[in-house]
Every structure is written in C-alpha cells, then in structure tokens.
C-alpha positions as CSV (number, residue, x, y, z in Angstrom):
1,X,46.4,-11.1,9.8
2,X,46.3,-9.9,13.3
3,X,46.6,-13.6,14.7
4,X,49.5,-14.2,12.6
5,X,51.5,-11.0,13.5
6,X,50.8,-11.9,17.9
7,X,52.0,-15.4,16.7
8,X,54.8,-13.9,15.4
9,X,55.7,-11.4,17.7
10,X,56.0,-13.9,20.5
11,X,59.1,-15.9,20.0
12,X,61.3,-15.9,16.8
13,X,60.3,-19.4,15.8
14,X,56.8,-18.7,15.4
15,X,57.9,-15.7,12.4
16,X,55.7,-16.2,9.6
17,X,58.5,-15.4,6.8
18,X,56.2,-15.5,3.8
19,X,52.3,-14.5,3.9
20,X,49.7,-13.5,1.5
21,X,46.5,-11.7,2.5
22,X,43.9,-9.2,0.7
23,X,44.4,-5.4,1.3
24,X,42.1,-2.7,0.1
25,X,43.8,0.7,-1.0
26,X,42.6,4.0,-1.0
27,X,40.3,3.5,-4.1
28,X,38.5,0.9,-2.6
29,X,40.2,-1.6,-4.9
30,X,40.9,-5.2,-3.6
31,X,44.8,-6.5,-4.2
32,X,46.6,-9.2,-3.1
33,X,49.4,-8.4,-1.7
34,X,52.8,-11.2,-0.6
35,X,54.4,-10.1,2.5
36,X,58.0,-11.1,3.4
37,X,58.7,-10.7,7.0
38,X,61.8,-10.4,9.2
39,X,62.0,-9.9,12.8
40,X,63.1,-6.9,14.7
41,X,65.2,-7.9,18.1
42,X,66.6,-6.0,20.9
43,X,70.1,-6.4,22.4
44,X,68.4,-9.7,24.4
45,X,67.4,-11.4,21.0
46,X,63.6,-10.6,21.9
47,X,61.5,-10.0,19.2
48,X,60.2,-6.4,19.3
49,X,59.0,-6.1,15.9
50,X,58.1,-6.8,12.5
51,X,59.8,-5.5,9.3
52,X,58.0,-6.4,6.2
53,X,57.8,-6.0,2.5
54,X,54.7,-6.6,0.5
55,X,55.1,-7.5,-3.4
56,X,51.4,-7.3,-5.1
57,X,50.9,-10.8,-6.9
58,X,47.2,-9.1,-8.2
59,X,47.7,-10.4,-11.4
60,X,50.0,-13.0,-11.4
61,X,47.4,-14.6,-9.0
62,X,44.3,-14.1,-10.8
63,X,46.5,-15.4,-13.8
64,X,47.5,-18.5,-12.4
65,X,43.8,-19.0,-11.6
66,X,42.5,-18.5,-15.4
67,X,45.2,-20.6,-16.2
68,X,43.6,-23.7,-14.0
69,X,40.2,-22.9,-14.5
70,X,41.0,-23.2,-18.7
71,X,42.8,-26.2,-18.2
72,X,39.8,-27.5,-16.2
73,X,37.5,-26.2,-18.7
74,X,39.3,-28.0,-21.8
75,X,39.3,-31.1,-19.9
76,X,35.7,-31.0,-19.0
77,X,34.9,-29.9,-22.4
78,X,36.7,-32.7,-24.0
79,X,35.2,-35.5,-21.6
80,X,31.7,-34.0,-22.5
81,X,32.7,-34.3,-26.1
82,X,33.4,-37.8,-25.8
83,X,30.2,-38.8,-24.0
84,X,28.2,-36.8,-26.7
85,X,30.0,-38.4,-29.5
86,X,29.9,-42.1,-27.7
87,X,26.1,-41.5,-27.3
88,X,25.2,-40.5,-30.5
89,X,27.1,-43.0,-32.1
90,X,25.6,-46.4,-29.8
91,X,22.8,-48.1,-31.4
92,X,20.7,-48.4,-28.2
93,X,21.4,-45.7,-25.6
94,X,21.2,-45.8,-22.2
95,X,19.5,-43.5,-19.9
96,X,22.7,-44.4,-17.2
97,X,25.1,-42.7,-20.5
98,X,22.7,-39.6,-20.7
99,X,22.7,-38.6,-16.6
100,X,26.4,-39.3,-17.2
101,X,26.4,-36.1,-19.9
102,X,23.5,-34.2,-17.8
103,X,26.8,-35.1,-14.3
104,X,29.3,-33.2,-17.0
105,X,27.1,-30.4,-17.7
106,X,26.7,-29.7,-13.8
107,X,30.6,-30.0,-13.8
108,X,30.9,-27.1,-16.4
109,X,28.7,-24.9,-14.8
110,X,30.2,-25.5,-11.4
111,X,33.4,-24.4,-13.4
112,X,32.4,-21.2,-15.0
113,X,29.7,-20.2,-12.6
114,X,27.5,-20.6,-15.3
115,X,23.0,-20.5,-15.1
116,X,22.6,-23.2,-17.7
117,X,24.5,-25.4,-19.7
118,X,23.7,-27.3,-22.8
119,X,24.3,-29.5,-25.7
120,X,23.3,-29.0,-29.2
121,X,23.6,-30.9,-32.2
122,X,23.4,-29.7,-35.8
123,X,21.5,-31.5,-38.1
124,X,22.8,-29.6,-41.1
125,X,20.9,-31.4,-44.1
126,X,17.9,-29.8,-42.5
127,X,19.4,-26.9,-41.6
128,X,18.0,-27.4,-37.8
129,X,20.1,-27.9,-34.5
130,X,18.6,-29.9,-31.2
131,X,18.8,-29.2,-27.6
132,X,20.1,-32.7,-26.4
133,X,21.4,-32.5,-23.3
134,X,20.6,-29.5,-20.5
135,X,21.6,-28.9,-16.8
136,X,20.0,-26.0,-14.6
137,X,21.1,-24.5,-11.8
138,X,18.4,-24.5,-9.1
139,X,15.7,-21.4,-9.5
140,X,16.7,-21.3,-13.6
141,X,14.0,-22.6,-16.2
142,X,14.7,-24.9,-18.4
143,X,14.5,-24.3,-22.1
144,X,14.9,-27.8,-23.7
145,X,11.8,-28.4,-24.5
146,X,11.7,-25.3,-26.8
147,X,15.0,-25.5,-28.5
148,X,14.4,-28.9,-30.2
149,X,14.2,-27.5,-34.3
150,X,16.0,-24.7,-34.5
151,X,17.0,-22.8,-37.7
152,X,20.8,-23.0,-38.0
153,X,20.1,-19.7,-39.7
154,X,18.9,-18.1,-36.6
155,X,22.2,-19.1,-34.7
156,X,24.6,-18.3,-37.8
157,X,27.0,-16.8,-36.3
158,X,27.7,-19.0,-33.7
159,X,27.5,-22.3,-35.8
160,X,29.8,-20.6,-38.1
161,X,32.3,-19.7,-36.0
162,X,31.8,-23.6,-34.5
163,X,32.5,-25.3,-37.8
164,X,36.2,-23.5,-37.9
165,X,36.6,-24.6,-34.6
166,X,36.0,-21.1,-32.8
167,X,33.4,-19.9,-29.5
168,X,31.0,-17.6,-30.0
169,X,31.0,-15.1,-26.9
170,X,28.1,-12.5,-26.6
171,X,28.8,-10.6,-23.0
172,X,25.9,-8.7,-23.4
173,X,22.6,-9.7,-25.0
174,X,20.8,-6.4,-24.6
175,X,23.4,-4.4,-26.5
176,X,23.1,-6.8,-29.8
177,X,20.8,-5.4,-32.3
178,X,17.9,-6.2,-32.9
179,X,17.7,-9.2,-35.2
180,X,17.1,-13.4,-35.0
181,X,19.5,-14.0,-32.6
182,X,18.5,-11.4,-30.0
183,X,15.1,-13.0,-30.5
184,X,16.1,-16.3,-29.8
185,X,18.0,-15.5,-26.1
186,X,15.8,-12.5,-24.6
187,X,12.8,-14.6,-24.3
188,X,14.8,-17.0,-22.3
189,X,16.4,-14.1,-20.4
190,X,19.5,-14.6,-20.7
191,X,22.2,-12.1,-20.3
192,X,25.2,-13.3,-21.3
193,X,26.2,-16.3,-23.7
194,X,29.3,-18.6,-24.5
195,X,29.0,-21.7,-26.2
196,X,32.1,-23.8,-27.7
197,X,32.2,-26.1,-30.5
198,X,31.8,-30.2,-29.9
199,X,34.2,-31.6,-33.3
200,X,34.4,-34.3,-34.4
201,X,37.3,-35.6,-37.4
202,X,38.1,-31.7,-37.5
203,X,34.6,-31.1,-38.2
204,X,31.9,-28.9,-36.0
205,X,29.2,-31.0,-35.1
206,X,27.4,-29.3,-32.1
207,X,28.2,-27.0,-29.5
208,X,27.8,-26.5,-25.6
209,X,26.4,-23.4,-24.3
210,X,26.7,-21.8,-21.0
211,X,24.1,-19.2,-20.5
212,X,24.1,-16.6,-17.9
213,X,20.9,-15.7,-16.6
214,X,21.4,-14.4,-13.2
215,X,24.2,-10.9,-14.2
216,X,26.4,-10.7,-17.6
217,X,29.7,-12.6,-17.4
218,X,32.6,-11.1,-18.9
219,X,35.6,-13.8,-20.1
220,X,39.2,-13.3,-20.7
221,X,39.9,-12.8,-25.2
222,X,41.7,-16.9,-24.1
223,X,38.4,-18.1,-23.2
C-alpha cells in the first residue's frame, strides 16, 4: 500500500484510480476494502495528495470465491464420477485408469483443503459399501484397508441422503452422539466430514468423502 501511494504521489499518471487491499479494524477483524483514488493538485498541477474512498467488497469477494470454488468442485466431482463409473463398468481395468481416479482425488482435496478423500461404492444386495479409491495428504493415515465391508447400516444417514441425491455434512464429529457412526469416524480421527453422492441413471451408487483430520471445516448450507 505504501509503494502504491509514493508511486502515486509522484506524477499524476502514475494515480492508481482503483485498488483493493486488506485492512484490519478496531475489532481485530480482517476486511477487504476497494479504494477509489483521486488526486489532490496545487495551483501548479503538482500532485499533493490523495483523496480516497474505500467501499468494503468483504462479502461480495468471499462470495465470488465460493462461487468458483463450487463450480470447480461440481466439475471435479463430475469428472471423478465418470472415471468411477468408466472403471467399474470395463471388463479388465487398468492400473493407468485407477492412478487417473487416485490424480482426481488429489484434485478435490487441493480444492476444498481437505485431509483425505475417497470413493465408496455401495453394494446394496449385501447391504455393505467399499473403500475403492483413497488419496492422502502427506502426514494423514490411510484408512482403506479398513473400510473394505462396511455395514450400509452404520453409515445410514449418509447413504440415505446419497440415494436422493443429497451430501451428508457432519462439521463436528465430537458433538454427534454417541452411536455407529461416531464409532466408525473417531477411531480414524477425524473431525469433520463431507461426502457427496456419485449417481448414476438418477440413482445413488457411491459417494466421495472428504475428511478433515487436521481442524473442523465449516461449509457454506450451498455446499
């Protein structure tokens, strides 16, 4: 800020008319704040000053970056959909197709700052779901080998809300209550939980979760 006001104070040309930069108020809250400049002058034309009016764009920024970070999401979330349902459906896959899926998951997590991300199938005739697909930021554990039969019973809620199409947000584990869920994330310490449904023909076949391991992650009610 203070190179861009000397820049500015120097000749008229170099005004910076429009600027945005972080301030902090009283509270100790962070905003972000869109300056419109104009220049002071004295009876020579020389610039002796700065007059400027700052608009807060707080939450139309943070907006427009939900905004792209959803329409990233949904477009990562519908490639991985793809892959899982071109996978599952070849006769003979190839391990090329599943580091393809494992090169998504990174994606996702990259996207939503999530610990681990996953893909599970439902097998519903057995009433089990699979952990087919896992990525792992560095210094998390992995849980696939653990999560391989599963009792759909155990995850209800979430594969209900998955076969109407819904996620299944939990944005604090340690305040559920006690019951098979709860035990089915606290031993793999996680502390928060989103997973979204994979469809297929209109119909919830799986899901992909993004655990949070690290802190609790709180999502907007669009997410």
């Amino acid at each position: 800020v203070q190179e861009m006001l000397v820049k500015s104070l120097r000749t008229r040309d170099n005004l910076v008319v429009h600027h945005e930069n972080e301030v902090v108020t009283r509270g100790g809250l962070r905003r972000i704040i869109l300056w419109h400049n104009a220049p002071i002058t004295d009876r020579e034309g020389r610039v002796v000053g700065i007059i400027s009016s700052g608009e807060d764009i707080t939450d139309r920024t943070i907006m427009a970056e939900e905004l792209r970070r959803r329409s990233e999401l949904q477009s990562l979330l519908l490639e991985l959909s793809l892959m899982f349902l071109e996978y599952h459906a070849a006769a003979d896959p190839h391990a090329d197709d599943s580091r393809l899926v494992e090169a998504a998951l990174e994606r996702l997590g990259g996207s939503l700052d999530a610990d681990r991300v996953y893909v599970f199938a439902y097998d519903f005739p057995r009433g089990i779901a699979a952990n087919t697909f896992e990525w792992c930021a560095p210094g998390v554990t992995a849980q696939i080998g653990g999560l391989q039969e599963v009792p759909l019973t155990a995850i209800a809620e979430g594969v209900d809300r998955h076969i109407r199409g819904d996620s299944h947000y939990v944005p604090d584990v340690e305040s559920l209550p006690q019951g098979l869920l709860r035990s089915v994330l606290e031993p793999q310490g996680i502390r928060s939980l989103l997973t979204v449904p994979v469809m297929a023909a209109d119909e919830g076949i799986g899901s992909v979760g993004f655990d949070f391991v690290h802190r609790t992650h709180h999502f907007s009610g669009d997410c």
